[in-house]
Backbone as JSON, one array per atom type, in Angstrom:
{
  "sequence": "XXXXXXXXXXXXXXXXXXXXXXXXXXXXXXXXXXXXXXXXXXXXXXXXXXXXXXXXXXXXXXXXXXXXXXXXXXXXXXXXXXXXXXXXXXXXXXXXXXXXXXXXXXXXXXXXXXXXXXXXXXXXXXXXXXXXXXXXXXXXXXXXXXXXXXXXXXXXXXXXXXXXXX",
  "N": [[-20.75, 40.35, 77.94], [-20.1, 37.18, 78.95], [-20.81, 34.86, 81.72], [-19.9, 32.5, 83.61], [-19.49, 29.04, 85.31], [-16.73, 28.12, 86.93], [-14.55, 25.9, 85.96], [-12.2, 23.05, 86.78], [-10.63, 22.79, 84.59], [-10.26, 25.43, 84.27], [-8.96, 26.08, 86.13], [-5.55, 26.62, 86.23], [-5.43, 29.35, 84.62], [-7.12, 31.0, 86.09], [-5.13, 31.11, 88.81], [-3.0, 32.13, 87.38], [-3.83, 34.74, 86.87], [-4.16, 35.2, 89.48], [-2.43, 35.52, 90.87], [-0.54, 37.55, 89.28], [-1.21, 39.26, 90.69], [0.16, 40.03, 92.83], [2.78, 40.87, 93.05], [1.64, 43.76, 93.15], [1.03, 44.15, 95.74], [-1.59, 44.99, 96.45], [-4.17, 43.62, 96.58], [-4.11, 41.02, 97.53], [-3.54, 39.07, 100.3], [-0.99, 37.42, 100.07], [2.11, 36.76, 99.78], [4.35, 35.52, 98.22], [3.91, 33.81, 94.63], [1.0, 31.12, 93.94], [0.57, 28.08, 93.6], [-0.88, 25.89, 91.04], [-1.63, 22.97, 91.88], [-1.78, 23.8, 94.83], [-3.82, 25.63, 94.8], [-6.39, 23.79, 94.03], [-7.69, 22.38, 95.76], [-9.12, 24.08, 97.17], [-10.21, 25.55, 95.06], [-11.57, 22.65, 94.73], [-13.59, 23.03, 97.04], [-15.78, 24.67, 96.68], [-18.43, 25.13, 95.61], [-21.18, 25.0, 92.74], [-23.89, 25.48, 93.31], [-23.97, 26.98, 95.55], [-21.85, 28.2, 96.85], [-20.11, 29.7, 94.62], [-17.59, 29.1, 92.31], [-17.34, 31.83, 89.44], [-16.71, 32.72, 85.84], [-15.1, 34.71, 83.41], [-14.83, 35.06, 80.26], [-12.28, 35.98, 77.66], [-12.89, 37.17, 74.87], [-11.76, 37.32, 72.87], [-9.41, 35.48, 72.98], [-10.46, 33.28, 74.43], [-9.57, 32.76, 76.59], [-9.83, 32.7, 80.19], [-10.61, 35.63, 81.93], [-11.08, 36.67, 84.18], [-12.41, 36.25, 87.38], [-14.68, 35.55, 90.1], [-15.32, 34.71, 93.24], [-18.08, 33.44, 95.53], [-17.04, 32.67, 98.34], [-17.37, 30.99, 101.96], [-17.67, 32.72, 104.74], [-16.94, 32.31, 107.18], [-16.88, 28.87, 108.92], [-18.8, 27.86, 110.59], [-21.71, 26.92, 111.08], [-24.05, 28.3, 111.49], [-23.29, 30.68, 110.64], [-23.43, 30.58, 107.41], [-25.16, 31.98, 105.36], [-24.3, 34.08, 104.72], [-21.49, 35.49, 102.5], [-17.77, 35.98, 101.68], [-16.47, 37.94, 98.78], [-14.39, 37.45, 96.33], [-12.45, 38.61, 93.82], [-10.97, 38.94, 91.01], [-9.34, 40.49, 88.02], [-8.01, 40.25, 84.92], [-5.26, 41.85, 84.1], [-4.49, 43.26, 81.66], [-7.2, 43.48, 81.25], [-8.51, 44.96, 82.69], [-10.36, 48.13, 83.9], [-12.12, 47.98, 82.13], [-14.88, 47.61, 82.59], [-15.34, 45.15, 83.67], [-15.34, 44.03, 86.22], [-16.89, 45.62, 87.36], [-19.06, 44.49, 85.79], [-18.91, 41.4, 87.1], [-19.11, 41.86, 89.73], [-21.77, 43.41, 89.95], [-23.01, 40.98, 88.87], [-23.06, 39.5, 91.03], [-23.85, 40.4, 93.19], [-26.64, 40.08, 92.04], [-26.92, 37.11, 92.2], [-26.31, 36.12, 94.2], [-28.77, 35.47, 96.14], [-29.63, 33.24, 94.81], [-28.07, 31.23, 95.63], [-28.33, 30.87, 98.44], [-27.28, 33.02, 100.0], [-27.41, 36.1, 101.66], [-25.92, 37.93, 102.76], [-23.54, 39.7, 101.6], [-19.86, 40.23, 102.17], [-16.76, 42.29, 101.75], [-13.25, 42.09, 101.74], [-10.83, 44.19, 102.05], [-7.57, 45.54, 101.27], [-6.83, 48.73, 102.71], [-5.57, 50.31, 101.62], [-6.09, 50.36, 99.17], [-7.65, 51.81, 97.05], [-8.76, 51.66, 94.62], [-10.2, 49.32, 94.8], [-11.88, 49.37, 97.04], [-13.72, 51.69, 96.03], [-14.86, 50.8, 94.21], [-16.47, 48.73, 95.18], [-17.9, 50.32, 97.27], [-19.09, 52.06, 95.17], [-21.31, 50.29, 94.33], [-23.36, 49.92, 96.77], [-22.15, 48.83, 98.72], [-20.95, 48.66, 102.52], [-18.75, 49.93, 104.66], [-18.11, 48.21, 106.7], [-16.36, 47.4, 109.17], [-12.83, 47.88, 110.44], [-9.63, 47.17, 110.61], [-6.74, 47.66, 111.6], [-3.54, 47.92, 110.84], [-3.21, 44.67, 110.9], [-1.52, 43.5, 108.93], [1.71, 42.87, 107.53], [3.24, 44.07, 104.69], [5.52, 43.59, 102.68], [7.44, 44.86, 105.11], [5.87, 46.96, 105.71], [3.12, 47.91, 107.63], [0.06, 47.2, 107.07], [-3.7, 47.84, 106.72], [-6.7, 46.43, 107.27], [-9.97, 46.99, 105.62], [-12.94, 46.14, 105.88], [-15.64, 45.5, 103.85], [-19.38, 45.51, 103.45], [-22.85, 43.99, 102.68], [-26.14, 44.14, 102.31], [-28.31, 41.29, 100.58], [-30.33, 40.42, 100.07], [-33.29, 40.1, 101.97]],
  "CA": [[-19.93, 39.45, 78.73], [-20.93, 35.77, 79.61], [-20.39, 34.54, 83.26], [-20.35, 30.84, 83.47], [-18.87, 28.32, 86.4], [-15.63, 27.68, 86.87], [-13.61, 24.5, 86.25], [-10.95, 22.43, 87.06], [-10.08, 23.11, 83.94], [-9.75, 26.88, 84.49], [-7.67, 26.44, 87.31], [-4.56, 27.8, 85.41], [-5.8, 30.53, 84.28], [-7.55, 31.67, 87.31], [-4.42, 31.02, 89.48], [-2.58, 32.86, 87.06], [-4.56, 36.33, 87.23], [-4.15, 35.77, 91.15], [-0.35, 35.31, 91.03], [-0.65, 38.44, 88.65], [-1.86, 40.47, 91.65], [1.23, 39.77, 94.63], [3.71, 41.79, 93.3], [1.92, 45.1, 93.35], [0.96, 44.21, 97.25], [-3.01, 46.12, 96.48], [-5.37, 42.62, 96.19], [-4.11, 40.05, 98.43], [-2.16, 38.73, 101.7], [-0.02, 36.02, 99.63], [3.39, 36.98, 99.56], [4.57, 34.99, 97.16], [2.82, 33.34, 93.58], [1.01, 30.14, 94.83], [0.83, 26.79, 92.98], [-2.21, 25.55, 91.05], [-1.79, 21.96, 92.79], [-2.1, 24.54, 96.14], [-4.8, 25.87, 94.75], [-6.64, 22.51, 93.5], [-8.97, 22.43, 97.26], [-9.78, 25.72, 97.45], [-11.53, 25.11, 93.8], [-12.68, 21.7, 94.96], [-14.37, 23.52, 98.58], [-16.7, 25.64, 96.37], [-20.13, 24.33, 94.71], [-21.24, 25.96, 91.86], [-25.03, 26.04, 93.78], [-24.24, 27.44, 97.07], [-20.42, 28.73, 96.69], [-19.46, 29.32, 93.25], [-16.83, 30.51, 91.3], [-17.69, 32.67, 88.15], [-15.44, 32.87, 85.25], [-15.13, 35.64, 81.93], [-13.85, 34.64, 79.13], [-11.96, 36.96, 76.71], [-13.7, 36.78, 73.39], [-10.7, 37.23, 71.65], [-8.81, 34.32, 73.46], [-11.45, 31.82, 74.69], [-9.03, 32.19, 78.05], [-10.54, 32.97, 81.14], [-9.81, 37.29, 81.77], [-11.85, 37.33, 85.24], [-13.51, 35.48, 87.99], [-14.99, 35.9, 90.91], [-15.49, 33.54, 93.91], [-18.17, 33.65, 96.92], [-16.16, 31.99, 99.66], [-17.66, 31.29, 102.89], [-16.63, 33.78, 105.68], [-16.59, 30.89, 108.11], [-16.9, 27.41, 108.92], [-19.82, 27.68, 111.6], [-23.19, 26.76, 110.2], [-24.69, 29.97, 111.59], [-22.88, 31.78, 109.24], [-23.71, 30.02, 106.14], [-26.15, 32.89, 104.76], [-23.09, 35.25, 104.34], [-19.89, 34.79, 101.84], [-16.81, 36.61, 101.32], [-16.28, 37.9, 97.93], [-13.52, 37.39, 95.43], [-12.97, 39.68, 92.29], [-9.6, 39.54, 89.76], [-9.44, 40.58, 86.85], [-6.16, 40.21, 84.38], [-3.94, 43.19, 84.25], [-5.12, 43.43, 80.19], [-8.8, 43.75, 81.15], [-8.66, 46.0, 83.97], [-10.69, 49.51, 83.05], [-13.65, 47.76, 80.68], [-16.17, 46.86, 83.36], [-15.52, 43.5, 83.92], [-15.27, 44.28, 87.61], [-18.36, 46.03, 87.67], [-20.16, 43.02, 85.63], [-19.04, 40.55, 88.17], [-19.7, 42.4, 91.33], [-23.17, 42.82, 89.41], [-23.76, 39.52, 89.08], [-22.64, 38.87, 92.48], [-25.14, 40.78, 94.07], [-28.04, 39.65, 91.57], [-27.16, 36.19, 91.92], [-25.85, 35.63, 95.59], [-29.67, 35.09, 96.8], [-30.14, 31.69, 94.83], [-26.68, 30.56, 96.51], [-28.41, 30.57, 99.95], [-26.49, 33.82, 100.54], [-28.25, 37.3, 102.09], [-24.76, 39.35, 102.9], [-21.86, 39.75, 100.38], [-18.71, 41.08, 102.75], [-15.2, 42.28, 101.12], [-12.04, 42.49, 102.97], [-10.07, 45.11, 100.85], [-6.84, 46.63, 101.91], [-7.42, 50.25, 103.19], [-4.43, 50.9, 100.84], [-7.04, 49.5, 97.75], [-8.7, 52.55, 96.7], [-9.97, 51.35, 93.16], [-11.83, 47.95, 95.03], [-13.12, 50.23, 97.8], [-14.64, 52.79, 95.76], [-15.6, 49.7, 93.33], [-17.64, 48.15, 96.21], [-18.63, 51.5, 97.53], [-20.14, 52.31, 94.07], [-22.57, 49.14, 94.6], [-23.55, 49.98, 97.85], [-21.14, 48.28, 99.95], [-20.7, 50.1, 103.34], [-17.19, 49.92, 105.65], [-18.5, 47.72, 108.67], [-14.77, 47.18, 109.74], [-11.67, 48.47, 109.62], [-8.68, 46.53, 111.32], [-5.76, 49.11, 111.75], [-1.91, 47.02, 111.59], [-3.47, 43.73, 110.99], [-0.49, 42.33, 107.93], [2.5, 43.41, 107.07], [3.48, 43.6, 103.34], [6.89, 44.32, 102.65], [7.87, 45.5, 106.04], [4.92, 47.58, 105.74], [1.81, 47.08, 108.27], [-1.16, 47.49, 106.57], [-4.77, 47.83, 107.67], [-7.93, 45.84, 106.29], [-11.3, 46.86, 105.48], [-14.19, 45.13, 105.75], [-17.32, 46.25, 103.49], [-20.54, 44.16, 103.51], [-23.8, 44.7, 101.87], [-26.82, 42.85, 102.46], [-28.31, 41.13, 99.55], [-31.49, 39.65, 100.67], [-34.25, 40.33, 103.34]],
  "C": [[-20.78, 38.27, 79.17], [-20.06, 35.8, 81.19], [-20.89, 33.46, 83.06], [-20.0, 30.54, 84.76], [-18.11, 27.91, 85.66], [-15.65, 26.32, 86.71], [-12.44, 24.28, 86.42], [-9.89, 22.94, 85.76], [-9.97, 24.78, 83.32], [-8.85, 27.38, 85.53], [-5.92, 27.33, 87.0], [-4.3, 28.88, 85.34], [-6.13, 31.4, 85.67], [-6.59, 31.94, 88.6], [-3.45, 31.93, 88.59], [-2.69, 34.18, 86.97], [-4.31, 36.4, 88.69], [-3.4, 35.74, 91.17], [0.31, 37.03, 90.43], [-0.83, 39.99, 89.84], [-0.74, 41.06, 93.04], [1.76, 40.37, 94.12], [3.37, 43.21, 93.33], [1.36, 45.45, 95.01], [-0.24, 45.34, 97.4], [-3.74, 45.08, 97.22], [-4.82, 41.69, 97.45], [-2.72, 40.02, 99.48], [-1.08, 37.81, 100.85], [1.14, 37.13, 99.01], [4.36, 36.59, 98.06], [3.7, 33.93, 95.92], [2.53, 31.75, 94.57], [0.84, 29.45, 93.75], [-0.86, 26.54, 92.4], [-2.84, 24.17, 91.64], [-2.56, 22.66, 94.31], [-3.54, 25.08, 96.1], [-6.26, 25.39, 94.56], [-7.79, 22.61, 94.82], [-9.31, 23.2, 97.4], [-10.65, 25.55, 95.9], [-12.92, 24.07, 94.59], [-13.85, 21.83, 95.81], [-15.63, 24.36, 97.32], [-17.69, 24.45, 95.33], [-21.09, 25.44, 94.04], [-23.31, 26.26, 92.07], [-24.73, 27.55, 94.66], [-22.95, 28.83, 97.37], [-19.29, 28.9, 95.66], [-18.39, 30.13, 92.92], [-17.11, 30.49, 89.61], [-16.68, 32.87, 87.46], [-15.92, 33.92, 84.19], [-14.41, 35.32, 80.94], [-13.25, 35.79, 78.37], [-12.34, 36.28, 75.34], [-13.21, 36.83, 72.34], [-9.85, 36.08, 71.86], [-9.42, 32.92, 73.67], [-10.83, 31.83, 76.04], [-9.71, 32.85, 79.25], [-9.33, 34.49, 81.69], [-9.91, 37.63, 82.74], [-12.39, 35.9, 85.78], [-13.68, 35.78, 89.32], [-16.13, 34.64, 91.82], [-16.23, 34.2, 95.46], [-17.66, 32.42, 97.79], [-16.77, 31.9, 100.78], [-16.7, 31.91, 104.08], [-16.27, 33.19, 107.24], [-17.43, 29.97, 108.93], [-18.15, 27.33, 109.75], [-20.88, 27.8, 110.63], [-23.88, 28.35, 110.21], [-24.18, 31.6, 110.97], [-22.93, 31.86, 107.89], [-24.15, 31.49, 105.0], [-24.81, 34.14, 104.55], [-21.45, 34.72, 103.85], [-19.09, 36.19, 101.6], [-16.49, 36.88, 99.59], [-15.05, 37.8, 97.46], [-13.15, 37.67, 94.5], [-11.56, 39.73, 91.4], [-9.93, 39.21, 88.82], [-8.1, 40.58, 86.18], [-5.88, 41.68, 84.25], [-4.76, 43.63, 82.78], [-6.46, 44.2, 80.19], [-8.97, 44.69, 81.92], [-9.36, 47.37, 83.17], [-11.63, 49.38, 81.86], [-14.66, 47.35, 81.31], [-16.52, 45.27, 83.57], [-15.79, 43.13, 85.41], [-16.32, 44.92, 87.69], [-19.14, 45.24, 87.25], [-20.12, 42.2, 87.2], [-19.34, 40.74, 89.1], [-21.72, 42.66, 90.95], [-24.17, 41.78, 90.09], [-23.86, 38.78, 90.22], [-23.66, 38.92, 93.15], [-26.74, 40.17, 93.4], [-28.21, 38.28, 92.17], [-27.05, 35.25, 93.21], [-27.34, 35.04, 96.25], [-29.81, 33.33, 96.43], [-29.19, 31.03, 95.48], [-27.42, 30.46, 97.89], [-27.7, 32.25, 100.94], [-27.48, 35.47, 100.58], [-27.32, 38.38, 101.91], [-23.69, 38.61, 102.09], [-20.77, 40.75, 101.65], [-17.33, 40.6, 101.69], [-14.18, 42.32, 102.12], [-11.21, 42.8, 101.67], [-9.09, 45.55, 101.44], [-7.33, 47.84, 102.26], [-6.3, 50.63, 102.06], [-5.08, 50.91, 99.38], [-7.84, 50.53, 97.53], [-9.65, 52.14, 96.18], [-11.07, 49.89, 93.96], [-12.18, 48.78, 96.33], [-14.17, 51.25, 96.83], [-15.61, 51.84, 94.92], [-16.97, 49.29, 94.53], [-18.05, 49.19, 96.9], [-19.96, 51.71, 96.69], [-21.75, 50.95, 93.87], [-22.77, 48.49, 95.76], [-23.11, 49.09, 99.03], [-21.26, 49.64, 101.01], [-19.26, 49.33, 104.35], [-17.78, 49.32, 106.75], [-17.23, 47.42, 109.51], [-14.0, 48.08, 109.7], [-10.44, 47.95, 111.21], [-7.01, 47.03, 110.75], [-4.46, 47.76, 111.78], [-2.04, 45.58, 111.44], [-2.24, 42.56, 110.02], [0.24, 43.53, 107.69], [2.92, 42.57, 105.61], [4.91, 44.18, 103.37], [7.75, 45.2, 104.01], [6.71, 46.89, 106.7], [4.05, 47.15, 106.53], [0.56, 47.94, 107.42], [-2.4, 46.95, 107.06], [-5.88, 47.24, 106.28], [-9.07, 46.1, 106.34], [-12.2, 45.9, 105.12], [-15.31, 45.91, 105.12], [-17.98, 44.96, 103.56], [-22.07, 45.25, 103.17], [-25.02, 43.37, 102.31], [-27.95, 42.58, 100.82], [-29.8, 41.0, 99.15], [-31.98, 39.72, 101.71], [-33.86, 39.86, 104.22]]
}
């Protein structure tokens, strides 16, 4: 598997694997699919030093199968040194280690970014990306009981975090 940086011109694609993810209400808060215009600043906010997003190609397609985005976990300088991770993979690819590459690479590569701690925020309902970030020593520093409701449902969010760097 290669891992490159994203572009503009993967936006598509990459918004399409996350749109891919809302109706089974595991991976994310977004209710409904979002727009790749919507999504267009949330690309532009990331810098492929400090805050990148990572793409996979499928080697049978050339289209982007996976990517994975550290995000900062917020806006205050004194938090810089720690990002939020980001991990989908397409529905197709799921179950070949593409999700274990990228979380990988996450952790190898998060130090030259400026970044020490990798934290997830996973549903508690999310087995497969808890045990995923379990299995590469993530540990549960959270856990926020009732915090979103999905479908009438309240559901609770874990927080793992791992540190990366001294």
């Amino acid at each position: 598997m290669i891992l490159r940086d994203a572009s503009e011109a993967d936006l598509p694609a990459i918004v399409e694997i996350y749109n891919a993810t809302i109706p089974g209400r595991m991976v994310t808060a977004d209710i409904e699919p979002v727009s790749v215009e919507s999504r267009r600043p949330w690309l532009l906010e990331h810098n492929p030093r400090t805050r990148p997003i990572w793409a996979v190609d499928d080697p049978a397609s050339g289209r982007v199968c996976a990517w994975l985005s550290l995000s900062s976990f917020h806006s205050r300088p004194a938090y810089h040194p720690t990002a939020e991770v980001g991990l989908y993979v397409a529905e197709a690819h799921r179950g070949h280690g593409i999700g274990k590459f990228l979380l990988g690479e996450a952790i190898d590569r998060a130090p030259a970014c400026g970044v020490r701690t990798l934290l997830g925020l996973i549903w508690a309902h999310n087995e497969p990306s808890l045990q995923l970030f379990e299995n590469f020593g993530f540990v549960r520093w959270g856990h926020l009981p009732r915090v979103a409701e999905l479908d009438a449902v309240e559901r609770d969010l874990v927080i793992v975090g791992r540190r990366v760097a001294p």
